[in-house]
LOLUM-591897 format. One record per atom (N, C-alpha, C): x, y, z. Coordinates in steps of 0.02 Angstrom, whole numbers, plus 50000, padded with zeros to 5 digits. Each point is the difference from the previous one (the first is absolute). Last residue first. Layout:
<atoms>
XYZ/...
</atoms>
This chain:
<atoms>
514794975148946/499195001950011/500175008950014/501904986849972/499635002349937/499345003850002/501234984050150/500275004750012/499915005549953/498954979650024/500025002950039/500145008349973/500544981549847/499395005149999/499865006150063/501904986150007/500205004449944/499175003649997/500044981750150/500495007750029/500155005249935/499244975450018/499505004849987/500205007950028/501144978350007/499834999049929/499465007749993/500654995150218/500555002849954/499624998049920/498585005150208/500284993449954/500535004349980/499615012850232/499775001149930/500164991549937/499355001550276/500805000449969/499605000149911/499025003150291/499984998949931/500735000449986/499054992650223/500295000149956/500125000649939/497775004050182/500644995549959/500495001849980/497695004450172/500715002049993/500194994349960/497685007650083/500264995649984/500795004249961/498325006350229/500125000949929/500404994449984/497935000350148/500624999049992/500185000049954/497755004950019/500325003450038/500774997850026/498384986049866/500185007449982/500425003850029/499584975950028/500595003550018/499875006649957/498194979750086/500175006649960/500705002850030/499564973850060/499625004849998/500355005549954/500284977350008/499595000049982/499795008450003/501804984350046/499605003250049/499405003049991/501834990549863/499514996750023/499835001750049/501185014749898/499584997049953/499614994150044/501305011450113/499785005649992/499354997049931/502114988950080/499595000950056/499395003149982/501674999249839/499424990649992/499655003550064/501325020249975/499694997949951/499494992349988/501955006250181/499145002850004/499524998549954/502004991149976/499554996250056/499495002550017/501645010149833/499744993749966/499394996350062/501315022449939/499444998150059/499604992749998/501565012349828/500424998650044/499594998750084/499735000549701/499505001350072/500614998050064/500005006349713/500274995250040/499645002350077/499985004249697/499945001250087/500014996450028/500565011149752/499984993650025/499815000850075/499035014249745/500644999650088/500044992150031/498575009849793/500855003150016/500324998150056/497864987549927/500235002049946/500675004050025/498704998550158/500204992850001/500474999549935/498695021850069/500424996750040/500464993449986/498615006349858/500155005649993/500524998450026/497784986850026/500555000849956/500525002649977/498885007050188/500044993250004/500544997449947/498575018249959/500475002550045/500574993350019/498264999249864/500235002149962/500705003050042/498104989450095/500284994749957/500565004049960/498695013750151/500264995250048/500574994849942/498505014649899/500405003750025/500564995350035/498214991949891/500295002249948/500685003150043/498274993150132/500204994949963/500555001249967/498495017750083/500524997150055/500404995649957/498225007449874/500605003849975/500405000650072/498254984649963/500315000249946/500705003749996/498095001250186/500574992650014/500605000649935/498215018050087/500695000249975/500474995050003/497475001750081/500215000949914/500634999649967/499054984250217/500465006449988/500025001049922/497664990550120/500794997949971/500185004749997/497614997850019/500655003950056/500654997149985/498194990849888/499955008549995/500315004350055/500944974849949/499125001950002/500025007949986/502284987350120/499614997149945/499225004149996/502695002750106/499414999849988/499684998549950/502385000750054/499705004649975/499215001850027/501354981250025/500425004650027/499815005150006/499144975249931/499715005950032/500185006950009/499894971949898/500555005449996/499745006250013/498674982750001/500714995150033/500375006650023/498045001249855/499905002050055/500574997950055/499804991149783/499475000850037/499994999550068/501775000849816/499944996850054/499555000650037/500165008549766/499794991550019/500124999250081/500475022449928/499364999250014/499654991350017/502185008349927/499975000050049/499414998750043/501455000649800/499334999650003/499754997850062/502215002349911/499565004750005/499375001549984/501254976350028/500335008650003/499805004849963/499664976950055/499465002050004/500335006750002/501384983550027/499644996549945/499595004349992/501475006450159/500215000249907/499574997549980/500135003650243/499505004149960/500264997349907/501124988250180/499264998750006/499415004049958/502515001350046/499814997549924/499364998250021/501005012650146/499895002349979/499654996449926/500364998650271/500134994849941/499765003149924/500634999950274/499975003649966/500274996449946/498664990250202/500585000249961/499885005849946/498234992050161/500515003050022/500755002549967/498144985249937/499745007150001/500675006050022/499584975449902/500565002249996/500045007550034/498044994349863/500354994750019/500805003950019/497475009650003/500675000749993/500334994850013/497835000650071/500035004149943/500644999349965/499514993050205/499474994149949/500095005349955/501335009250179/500304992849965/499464996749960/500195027550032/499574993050023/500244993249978/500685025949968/500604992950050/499614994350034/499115017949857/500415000849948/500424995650048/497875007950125/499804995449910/500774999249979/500295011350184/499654991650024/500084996849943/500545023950002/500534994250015/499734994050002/498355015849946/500334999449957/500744993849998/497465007050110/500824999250049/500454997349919/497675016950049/500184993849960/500844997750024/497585012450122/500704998849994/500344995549962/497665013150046/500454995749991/500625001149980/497775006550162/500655005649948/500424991149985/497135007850051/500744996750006/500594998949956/497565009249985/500485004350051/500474995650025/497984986549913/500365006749992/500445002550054/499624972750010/499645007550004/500415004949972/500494973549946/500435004550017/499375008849982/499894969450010/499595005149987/500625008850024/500544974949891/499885003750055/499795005550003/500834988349836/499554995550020/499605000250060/501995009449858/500054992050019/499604999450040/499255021750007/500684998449955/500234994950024/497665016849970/500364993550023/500675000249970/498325021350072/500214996249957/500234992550031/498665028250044/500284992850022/500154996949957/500645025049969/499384994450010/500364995850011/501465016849991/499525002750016/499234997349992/502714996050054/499454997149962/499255004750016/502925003349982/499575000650060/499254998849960/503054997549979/499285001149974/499565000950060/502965002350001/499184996950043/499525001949958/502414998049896/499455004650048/499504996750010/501924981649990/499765005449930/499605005250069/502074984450088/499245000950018/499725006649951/502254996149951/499754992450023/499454999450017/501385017749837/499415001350058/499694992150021/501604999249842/500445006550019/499345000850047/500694976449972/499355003249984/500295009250017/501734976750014/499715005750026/499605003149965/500174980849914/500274998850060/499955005750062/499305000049753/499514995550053/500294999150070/501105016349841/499305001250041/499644996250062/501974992849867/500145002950081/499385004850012/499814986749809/500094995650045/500145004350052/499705011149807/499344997150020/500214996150061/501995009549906/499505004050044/499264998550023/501514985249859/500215003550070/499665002050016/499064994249815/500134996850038/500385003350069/500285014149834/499344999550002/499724994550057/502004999249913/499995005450011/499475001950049/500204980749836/500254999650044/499855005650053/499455006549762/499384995150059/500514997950075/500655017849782/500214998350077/499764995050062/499295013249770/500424993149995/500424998150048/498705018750024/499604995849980/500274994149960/501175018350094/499674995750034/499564996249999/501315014949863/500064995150000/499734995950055/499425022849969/499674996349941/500524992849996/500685017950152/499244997450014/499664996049946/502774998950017/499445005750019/499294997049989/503144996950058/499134997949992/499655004449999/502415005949910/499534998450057/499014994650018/502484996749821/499455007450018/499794999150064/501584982849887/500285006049980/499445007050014/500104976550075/500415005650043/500265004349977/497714980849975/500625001549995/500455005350036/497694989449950/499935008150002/501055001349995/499034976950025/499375003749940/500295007249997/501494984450124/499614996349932/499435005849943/500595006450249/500754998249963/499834997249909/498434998350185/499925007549971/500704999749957/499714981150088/499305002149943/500095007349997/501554990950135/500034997749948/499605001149940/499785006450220/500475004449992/500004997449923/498804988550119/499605005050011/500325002749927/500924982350114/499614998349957/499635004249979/501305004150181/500484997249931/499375001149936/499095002650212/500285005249982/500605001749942/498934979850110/499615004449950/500165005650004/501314988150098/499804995349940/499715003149960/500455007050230/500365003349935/499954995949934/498895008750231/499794993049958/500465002449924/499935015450184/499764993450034/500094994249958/500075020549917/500525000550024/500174992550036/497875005549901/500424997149975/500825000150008/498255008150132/499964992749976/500324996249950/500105024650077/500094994650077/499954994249967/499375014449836/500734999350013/500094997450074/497635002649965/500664995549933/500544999849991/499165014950156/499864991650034/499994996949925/500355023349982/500034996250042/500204992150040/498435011049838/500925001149967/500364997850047/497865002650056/500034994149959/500645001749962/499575018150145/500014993050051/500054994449958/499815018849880/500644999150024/499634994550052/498275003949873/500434996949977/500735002350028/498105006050125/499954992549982/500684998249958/499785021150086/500104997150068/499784990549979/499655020749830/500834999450024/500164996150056/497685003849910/500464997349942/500804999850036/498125006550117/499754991549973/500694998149963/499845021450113/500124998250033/500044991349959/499865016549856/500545002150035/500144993250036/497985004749901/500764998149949/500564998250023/498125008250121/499764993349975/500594998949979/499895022750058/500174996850040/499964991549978/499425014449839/500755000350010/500114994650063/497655005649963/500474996649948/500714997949998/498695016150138/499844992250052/500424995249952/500085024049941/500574996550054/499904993550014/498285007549857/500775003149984/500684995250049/497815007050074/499954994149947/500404998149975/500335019250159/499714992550021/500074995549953/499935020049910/500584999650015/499994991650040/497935002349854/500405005050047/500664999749996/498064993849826/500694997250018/500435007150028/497475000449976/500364991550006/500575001750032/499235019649935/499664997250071/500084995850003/500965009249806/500415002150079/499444997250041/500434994449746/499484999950059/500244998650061/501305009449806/499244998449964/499444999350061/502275003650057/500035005849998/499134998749938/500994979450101/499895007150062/499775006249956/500944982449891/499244998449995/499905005250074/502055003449922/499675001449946/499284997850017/501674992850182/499665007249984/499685003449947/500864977049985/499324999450076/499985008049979/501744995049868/499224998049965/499655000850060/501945007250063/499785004249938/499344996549996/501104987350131/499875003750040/499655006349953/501044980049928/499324997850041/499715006950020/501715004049789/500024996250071/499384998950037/500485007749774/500434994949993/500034997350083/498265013349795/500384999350066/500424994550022/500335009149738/499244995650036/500235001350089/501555005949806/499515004150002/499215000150033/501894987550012/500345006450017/499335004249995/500444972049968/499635006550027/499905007050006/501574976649906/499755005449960/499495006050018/501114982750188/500115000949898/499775006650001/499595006050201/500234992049991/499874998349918/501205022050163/499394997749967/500104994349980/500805017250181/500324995649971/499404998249947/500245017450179/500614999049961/500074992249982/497955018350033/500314993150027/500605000249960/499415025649995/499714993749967/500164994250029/499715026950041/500524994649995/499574994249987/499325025150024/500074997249942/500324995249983/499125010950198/500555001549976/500234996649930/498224992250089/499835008750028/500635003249960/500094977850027/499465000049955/499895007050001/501294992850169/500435000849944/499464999949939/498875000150196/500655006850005/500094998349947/498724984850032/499645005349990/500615004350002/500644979350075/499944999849910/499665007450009/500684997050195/500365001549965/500064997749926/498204996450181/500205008049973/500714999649960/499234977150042/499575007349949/500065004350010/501514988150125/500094998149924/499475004549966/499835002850229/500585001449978/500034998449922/498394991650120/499725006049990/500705003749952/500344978250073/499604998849934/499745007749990/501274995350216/500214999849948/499755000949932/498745001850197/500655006549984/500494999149931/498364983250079/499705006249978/500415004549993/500984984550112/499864995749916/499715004049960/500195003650238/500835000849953/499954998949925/498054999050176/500305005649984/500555002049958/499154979250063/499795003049953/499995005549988/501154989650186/500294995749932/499405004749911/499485007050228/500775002949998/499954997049920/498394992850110/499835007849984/500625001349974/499934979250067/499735001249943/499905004949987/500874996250211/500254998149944/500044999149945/498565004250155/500495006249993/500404998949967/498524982250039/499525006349977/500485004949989/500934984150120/499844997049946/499565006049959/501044997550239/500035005049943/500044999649942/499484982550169/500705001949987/500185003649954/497425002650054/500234993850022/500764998749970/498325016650068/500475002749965/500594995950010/497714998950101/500585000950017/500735003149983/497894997149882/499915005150056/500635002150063/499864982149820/499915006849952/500025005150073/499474976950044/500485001350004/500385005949967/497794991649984/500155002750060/500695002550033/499264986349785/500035007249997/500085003050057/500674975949934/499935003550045/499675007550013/500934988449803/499484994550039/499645000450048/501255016749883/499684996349947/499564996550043/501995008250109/499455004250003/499384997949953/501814986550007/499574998850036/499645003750026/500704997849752/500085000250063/499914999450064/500484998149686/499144997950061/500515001250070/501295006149803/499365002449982/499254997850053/502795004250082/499574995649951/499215000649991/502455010350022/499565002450046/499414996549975/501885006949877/500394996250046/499384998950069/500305003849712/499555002450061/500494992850037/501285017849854/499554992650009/499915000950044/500485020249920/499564996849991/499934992649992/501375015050142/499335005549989/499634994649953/502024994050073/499675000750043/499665003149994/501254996849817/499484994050034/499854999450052/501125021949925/499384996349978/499664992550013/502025008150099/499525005850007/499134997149963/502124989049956/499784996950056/499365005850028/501165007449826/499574992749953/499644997250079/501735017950017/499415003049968/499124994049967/502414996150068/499805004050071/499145003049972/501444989749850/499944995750079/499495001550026/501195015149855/499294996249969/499654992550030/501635015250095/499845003449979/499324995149966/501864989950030/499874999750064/499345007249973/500644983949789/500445002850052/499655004150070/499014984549830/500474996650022/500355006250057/499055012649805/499754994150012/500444993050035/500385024949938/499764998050067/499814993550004/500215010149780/500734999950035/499994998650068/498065001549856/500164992149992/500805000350027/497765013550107/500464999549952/500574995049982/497404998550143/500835000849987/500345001249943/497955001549980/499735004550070/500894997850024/499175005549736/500164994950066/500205001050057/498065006849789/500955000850026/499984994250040/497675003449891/500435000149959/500855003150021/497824992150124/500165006549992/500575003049955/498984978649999/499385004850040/500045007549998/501604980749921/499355000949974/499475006049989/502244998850126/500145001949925/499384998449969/500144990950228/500055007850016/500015001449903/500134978350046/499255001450016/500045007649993/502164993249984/499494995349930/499165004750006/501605002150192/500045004649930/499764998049955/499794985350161/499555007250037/500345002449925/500704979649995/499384999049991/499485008150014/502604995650010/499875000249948/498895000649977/501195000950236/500125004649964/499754999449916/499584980950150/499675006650010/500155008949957/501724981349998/499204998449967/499325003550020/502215003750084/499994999949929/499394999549969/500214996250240/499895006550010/500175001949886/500174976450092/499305004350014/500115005949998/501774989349945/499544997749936/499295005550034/502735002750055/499355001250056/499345000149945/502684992649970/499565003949984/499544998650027/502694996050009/499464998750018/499525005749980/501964993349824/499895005350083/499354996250015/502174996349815/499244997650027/500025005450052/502254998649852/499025001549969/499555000850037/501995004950156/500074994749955/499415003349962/500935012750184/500374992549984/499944994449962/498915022950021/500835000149985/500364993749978/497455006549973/500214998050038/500814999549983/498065009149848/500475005050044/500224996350069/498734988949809/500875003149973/500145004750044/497764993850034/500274991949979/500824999450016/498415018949957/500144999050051/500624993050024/499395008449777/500165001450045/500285000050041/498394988549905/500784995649987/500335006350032/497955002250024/500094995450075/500854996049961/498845017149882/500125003550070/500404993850020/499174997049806/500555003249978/500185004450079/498124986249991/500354994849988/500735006549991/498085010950006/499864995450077/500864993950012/499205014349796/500195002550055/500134999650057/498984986849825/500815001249984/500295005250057/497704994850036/500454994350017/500585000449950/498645015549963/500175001150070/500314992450015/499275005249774/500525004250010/500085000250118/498364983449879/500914999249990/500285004350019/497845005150039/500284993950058/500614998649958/498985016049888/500095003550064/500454993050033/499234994449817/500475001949968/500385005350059/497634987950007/500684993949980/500555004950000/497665009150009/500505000750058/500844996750003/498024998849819/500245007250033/500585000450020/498954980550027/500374998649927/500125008250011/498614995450127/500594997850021/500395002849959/497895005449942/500385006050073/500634995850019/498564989249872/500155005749951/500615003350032/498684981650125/500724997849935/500215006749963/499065005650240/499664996649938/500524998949954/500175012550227/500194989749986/499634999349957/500085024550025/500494996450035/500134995149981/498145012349946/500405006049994/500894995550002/497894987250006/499865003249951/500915005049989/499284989350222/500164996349932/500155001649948/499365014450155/500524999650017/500044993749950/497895008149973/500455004449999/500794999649992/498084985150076/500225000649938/500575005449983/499424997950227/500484992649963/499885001149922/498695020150128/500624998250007/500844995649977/497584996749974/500235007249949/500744999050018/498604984850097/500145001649959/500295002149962/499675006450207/500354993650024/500154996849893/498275016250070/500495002750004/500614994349989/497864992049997/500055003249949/500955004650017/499794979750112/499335002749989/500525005149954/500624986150228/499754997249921/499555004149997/501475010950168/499494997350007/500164994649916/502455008450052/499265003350016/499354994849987/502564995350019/499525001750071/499175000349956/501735002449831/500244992250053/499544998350060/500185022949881/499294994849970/500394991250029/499795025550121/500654997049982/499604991749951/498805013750144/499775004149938/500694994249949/499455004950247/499774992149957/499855002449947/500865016550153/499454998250021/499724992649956/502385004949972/499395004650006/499255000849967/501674984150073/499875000649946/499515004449977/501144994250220/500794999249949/499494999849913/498885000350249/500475002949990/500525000349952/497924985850032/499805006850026/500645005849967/500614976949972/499465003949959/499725005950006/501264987250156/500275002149949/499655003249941/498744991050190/500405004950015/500385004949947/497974984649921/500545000250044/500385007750038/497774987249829/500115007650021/500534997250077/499564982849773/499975001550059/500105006250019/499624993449756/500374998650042/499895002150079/498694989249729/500025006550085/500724999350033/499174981649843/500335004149966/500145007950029/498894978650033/500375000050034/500435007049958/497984991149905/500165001850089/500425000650041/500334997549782/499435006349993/500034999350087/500684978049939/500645008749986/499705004850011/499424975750001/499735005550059/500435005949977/500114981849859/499635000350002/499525006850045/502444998649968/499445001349929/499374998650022/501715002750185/500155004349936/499574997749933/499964985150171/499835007150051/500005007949939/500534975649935/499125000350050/500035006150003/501944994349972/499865002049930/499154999650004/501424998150202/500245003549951/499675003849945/499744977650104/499615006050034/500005005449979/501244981049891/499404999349975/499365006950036/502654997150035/499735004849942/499434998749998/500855000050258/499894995449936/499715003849944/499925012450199/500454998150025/500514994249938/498155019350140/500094995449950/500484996449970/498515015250222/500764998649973/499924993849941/498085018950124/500304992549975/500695002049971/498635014150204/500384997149930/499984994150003/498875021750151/499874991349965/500194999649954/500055020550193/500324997949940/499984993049975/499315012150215/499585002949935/500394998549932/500904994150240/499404998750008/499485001049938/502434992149975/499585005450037/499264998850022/501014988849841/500534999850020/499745007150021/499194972849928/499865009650020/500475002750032/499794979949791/500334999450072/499585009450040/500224976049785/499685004850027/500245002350072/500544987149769/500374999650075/499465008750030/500644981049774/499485004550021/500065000550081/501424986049919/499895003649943/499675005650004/500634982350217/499744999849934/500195006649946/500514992550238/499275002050004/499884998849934/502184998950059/499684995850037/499424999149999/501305013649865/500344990150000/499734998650041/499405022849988/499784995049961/500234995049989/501005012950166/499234997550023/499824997749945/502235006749985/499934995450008/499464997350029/500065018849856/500264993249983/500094994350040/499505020550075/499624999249978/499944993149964/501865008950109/499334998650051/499594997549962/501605009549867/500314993950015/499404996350041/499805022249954/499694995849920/500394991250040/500095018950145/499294999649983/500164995649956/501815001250159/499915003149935/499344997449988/500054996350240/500705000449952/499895003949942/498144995550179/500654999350030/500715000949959/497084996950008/500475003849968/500615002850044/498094988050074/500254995849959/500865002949966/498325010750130/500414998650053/500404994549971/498245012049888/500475002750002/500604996750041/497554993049956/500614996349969/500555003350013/498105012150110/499724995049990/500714993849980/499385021350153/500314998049952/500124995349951/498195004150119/500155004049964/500615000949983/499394976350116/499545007749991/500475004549999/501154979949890/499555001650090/499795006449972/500534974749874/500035006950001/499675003250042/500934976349866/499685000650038/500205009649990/500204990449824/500394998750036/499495003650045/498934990749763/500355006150031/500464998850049/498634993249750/500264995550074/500365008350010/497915006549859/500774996549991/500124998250052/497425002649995/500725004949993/500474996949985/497684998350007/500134995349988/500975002749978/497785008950178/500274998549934/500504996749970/499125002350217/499344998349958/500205001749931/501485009150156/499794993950022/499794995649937/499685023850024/500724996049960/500004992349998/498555013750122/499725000249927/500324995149978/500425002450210/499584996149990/499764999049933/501515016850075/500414993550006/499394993949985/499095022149987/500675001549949/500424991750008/498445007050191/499664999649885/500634998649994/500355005250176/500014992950013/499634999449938/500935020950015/500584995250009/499764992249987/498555020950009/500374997149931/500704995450026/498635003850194/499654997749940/500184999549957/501165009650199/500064992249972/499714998449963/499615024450085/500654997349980/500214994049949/497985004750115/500215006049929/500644997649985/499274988750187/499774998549952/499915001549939/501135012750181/500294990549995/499644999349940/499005018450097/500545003349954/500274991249971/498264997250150/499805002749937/500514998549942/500384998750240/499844992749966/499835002549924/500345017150148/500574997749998/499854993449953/498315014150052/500235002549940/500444997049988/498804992850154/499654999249968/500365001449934/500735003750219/500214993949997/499754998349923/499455023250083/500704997949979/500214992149975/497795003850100/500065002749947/500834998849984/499594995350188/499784993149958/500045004049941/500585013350164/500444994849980/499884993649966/498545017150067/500605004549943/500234994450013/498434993750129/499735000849933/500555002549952/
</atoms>
């Protein structure tokens, strides 16, 4: 009798078990889902995932389609998208639903508690938040503000690297390390907003000291640790303490919190002490002049909103969105056009023609810079500074091209796909910059073609004032110096390979124009 009983509970527990499994595959079934790739119990598609997620991904929708459904765990149902017409399905018609983001690993850990407004829920907080930072930051008022900060640091950026340029013995030129420059110019830019100094000083800049200090930080804030995981897909794997992925995030957000706590206590000291930002933009002096003053002025009206948390989650956004997109797109426009010197002639000429060699470029000629503009729209499309956008997450059912897609599934928009789809792009693969002139700066005609950013109520607010930065830097470069690449095999290797060389620095040859050495040396 006890062993039939036992036998009774053993068959039971099975059936507790397998019921939402065989619901759950029978429901699906019976709906009218996107094409999928075959898939095994509970892990379900993961065994697909073998290389760089956005490439994988790309190459299941050349086989499956546009709409690419897949499970990637046992509790995670995505769609992958893939064409502007899904794209633009998913962001206007379904936007509201899709407008949630997923509760991840990374999330748990890098925005406290989901307060960070890139992460946080849709909804009232999530709000406040993006108005705020628009308002204070990327609104035309707040650029135009700002125009006169971004010249005076790209004269500083440019009066370092001639410089540097002039302390090689054996000749003008020296090799220069663009990734560890361009990071530098993009963190003090970001650091003089928020907190009105600079986290390098401009006599370290280039030299081992401010090396040493720049590599410190992009290991604290590009994310090197990707926003979906296989603790994500896997939660069981959390228990393991699956290749100290969880500890790794304790650490990486520990440093970032240390840092940003650091900057506000040391505006409160020198505010204590009666010191002031050392710098103001035009005519401000008497208005606040950094991110970090105005967030604490609305602290000291309504301290139960705007914590320290709230505070920090801001900075952190700035920091991490704004300095790890546009140096990587400083970057790989100079990989491309180092690559492609036609247009790097042809570049040089338009800035030569409109702005000349008796000043520096500055933020108010870039708007007679369309070429310019082109470049960088084109090495977006080529490299996307985030190739797979953040994961959304739908909180009703919906359709997209036609398919039924349940709540609680996290989509995925594949940004590389839409911008190297051959029915989109003639020529996809080629870097081709006159493709944006007819339609230059209006970017919006390419419906949905052109992604880098995002599209809908989750777009990046700070596309305007990356743009400004990246183009003004760019310009700057090309306008004084001549360069030369002495990695010529890595460089085509590295371009048609399609994949991310963040993490390899890019090294050139600079050499100051001579027609432009008298300003140089003036700055």
């Amino acid at each position: 009798m006890e062993n039939q009983y036992s036998s009774y509970l053993f068959y039971l527990a099975i059936l507790v078990f397998f019921t939402p499994i065989l619901f759950r595959y029978f429901f699906y079934r019976r709906r009218n889902l996107p094409p999928s790739p075959f898939s095994f119990p509970i892990i379900g598609h993961l065994y697909l995932l073998k290389s760089t997620l956005h490439l994988t991904l790309t190459s299941l929708s050349a086989k499956y389609g546009p709409v690419l459904y897949l499970k990637l765990g046992y509790n995670m149902p995505v769609i992958v998208v893939s064409s502007p017409s899904a794209v633009e399905e998913c962001l206007t018609k379904n936007d509201v639903i899709f407008a949630n983001r997923p509760k991840t690993l990374a999330g748990d850990k890098f925005t406290f508690n989901y307060i960070v407004y890139v992460w946080a829920p849709y909804g009232q907080l999530w709000r406040i938040l993006r108005r705020l930072t628009v308002v204070e930051l990327f609104s035309s008022p707040s650029l135009q503000k700002t125009s006169t900060l971004r010249d005076q640091e790209i004269g500083i950026f440019i009066r370092s690297l001639y410089r540097f340029s002039k302390t090689s013995s054996s000749s003008s030129s020296k090799k220069v390390d663009l990734t560890n420059w361009a990071f530098t110019l993009v963190f003090n830019l970001m650091t003089k907003i928020i907190a009105g100094k600079h986290i390098v000083n401009e006599e370290d800049i280039g030299m081992e000291k401010g090396i040493e200090m720049i590599d410190k930080l992009r290991g604290t804030f590009l994310v090197t640790i990707p926003f979906l995981n296989m603790c994500d897909f896997l939660p069981v794997l959390r228990w393991f303490g699956y290749k100290g992925l969880e500890k790794k995030m304790d650490i990486l957000h520990n440093k970032r919190n240390e840092f940003l706590k650091g900057l506000l206590d040391e505006f409160r000291h020198n505010k204590i002490s009666g010191l002031k930002p050392n710098h103001t933009v035009g005519n401000m002096e008497n208005k606040k002049t950094t991110l970090i003053e105005t967030l604490l002025s609305f602290q000291e009206s309504e301290p139960e909103f705007y914590t320290d948390d709230i505070i920090k989650s801001i900075m952190l956004v700035v920091f991490v969105a704004g300095t790890e997109t546009s140096s990587s797109t400083i970057q790989w426009v100079m990989r491309l056009l180092l690559a492609h010197p036609e247009v790097l002639h042809k570049l040089r000429s338009d800035i030569d023609s409109k702005v000349g060699n008796k000043r520096l470029l500055n933020d108010f000629d870039l708007t007679k810079l369309p070429y310019l503009r082109c470049v960088v729209n084109e090495t977006m499309r080529l490299y996307p500074p985030v190739p797979l956008l953040l994961p959304h997450y739908s909180t009703e059912d919906c359709t997209v091209g036609g398919y039924d897609v349940p709540k609680h599934t996290v989509l995925l928009i594949n940004a590389w796909a839409v911008h190297r789809d051959p029915k989109v792009w003639e020529e996809h693969e080629k870097f081709k910059p006159e493709r944006f002139e007819a339609t230059e700066g209006e970017t919006e005609r390419f419906n949905y073609k052109l992604i880098p950013f995002g599209m809908g109520r989750r777009a990046c607010p700070g596309t305007d004032m990356g743009l400004r930065a990246v183009s003004l830097a760019l310009g700057a470069l090309i306008q004084c110096f001549d360069w030369e690449i002495e990695e010529e095999e890595s460089l085509e290797a590295s371009y048609h390979s399609k994949m991310s060389m963040q993490n390899k620095a890019l090294k050139a040859v600079c050499t100051p124009r001579q027609d432009l050495v008298e300003l140089l040396s003036q700055l």
